[in-house]
N, C-alpha and C positions, 0 to 999 in steps of 0.2 A: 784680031777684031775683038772692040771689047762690047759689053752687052748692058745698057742702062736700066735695070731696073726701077721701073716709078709708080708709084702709089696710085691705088686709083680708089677714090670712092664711086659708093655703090651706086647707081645710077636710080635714084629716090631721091623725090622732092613731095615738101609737104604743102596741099593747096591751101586757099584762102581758109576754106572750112575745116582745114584740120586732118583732112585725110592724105594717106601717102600715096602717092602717085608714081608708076615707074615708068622711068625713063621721059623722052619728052610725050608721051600717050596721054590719055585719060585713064586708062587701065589703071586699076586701084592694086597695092600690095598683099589684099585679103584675096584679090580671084586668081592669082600666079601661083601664090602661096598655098591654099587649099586645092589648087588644082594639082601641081607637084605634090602634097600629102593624098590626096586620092590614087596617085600612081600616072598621072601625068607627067611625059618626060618633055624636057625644055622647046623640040620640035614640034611635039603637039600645041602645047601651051601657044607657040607665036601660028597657029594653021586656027587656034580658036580666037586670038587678039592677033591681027595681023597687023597691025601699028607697032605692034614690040620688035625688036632688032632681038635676033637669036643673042645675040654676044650679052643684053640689058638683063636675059632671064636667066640666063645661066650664071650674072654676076649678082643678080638679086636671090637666084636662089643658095648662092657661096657666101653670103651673108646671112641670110635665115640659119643657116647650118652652122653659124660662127656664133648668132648671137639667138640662138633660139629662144631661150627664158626673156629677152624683150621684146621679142617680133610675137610671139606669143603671147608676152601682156599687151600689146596694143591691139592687137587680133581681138581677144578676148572682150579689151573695151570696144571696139569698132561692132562687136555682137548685139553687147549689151544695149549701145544708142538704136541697134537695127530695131530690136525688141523693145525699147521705151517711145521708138517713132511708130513701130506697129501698134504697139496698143492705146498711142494716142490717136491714131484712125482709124480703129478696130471700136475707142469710144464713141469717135465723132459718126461715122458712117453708119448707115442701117446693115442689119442681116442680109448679106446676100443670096441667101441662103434661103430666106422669109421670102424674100422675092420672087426669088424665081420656084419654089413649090408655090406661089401664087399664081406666077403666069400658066405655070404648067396647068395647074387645074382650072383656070380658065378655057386653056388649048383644049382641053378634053372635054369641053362641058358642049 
């Protein structure tokens, strides 16, 4: 009996916006990813995304561990958009903060 070895790419696709998406899910490659670096093991990860197929995190995660230095620079940019979209609605929006010590000292007056 002989045994065919065959190639399989990683189960990652990139959406319209740019971001990497695993397997056929919406689950993003940043929450699989940091969730495995936090010390989440691949059975946890599909009990918190239950859309992921065990077999898609444990080949996503056998990739991150192949190609660390690029899955960590797009990590890294995927950050940085998180932080330039926060602080453009951190501009736009009032202090939440102002508000609600407003209502508060209303509640108490």
């Amino acid at each position: 009996m002989s045994f065919t070895l065959e190639r399989e790419m990683p189960p990652l696709r990139e959406d319209a916006k740019g971001a990497i998406r695993v397997g056929n899910s919406r689950v993003l490659l940043e929450l699989v990813i940091r969730a495995f670096q936090d010390g989440a093991s691949p059975e946890s990860i599909v009990q918190r995304y239950s859309t992921l197929p065990l077999s898609d995190v444990y080949t996503t995660i056998g990739y991150y561990l192949r190609h660390q230095d690029a899955v960590e620079t797009y990590l890294n940019h995927r950050e940085q958009l998180a932080e330039s979209v926060h602080q453009r609605l951190s501009s736009v929006q009032p202090d939440l903060r102002l508000i609600r010590s407003r209502l508060l000292s209303r509640q108490q007056s």
